[in-house]
C-alpha positions in Angstrom: 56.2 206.6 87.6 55.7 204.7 90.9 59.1 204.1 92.9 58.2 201.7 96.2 58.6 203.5 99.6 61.6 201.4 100.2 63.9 202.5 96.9 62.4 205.9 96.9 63.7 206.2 100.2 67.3 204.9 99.2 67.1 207.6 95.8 66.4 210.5 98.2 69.3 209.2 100.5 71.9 208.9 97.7 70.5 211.9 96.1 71.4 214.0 99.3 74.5 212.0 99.9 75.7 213.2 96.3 74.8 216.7 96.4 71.9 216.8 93.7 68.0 216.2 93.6 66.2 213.2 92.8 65.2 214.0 89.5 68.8 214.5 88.8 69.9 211.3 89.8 67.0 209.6 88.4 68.0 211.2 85.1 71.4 210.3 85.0 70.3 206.5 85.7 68.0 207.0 82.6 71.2 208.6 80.4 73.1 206.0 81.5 71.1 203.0 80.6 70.2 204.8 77.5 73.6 205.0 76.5 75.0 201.6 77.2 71.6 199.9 75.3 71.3 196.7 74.4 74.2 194.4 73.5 74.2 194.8 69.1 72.3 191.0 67.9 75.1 189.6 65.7 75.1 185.9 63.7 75.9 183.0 66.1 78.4 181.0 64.8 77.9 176.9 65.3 78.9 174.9 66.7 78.5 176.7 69.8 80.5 174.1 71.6 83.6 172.8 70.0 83.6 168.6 70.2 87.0 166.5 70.1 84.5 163.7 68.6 82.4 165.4 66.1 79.6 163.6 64.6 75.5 163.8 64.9 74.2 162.9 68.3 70.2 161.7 67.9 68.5 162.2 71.2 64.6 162.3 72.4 63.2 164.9 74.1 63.0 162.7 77.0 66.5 161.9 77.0 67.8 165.2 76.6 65.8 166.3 80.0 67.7 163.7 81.8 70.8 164.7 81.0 69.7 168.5 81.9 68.1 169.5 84.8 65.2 171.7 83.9 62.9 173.6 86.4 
């Protein structure tokens, strides 16, 4: 595994800071990240947005960009 100078430097600090090594600590991230996973993938429901004027909105491509600032 490479770490960069600049975290390992932090791990060793809050390693000493808490009592334990840096495998330790590195560990418990791991655990910890392990344990709280990935958010369970469920079934969207639609409409995602609730409208007080329901009905079928046809817009371009072009148009849709205008309304929404993309990058």
């Amino acid at each position: 595994m490479d770490i960069p100078d600049a975290v390992y430097r932090r791990l060793k600090s809050t390693a000493a800071e808490r009592r334990c090594s840096v495998k330790e600590l590195i560990l418990r991230g791991i655990e910890k990240e392990l344990k709280t996973g990935l958010p369970a993938k469920g079934r969207v429901e639609l409409p995602i947005v609730r409208s007080k004027q329901p009905g079928t909105l046809h817009l371009t491509n072009e148009q849709i960009y205008k309304i929404i600032p993309f990058p």
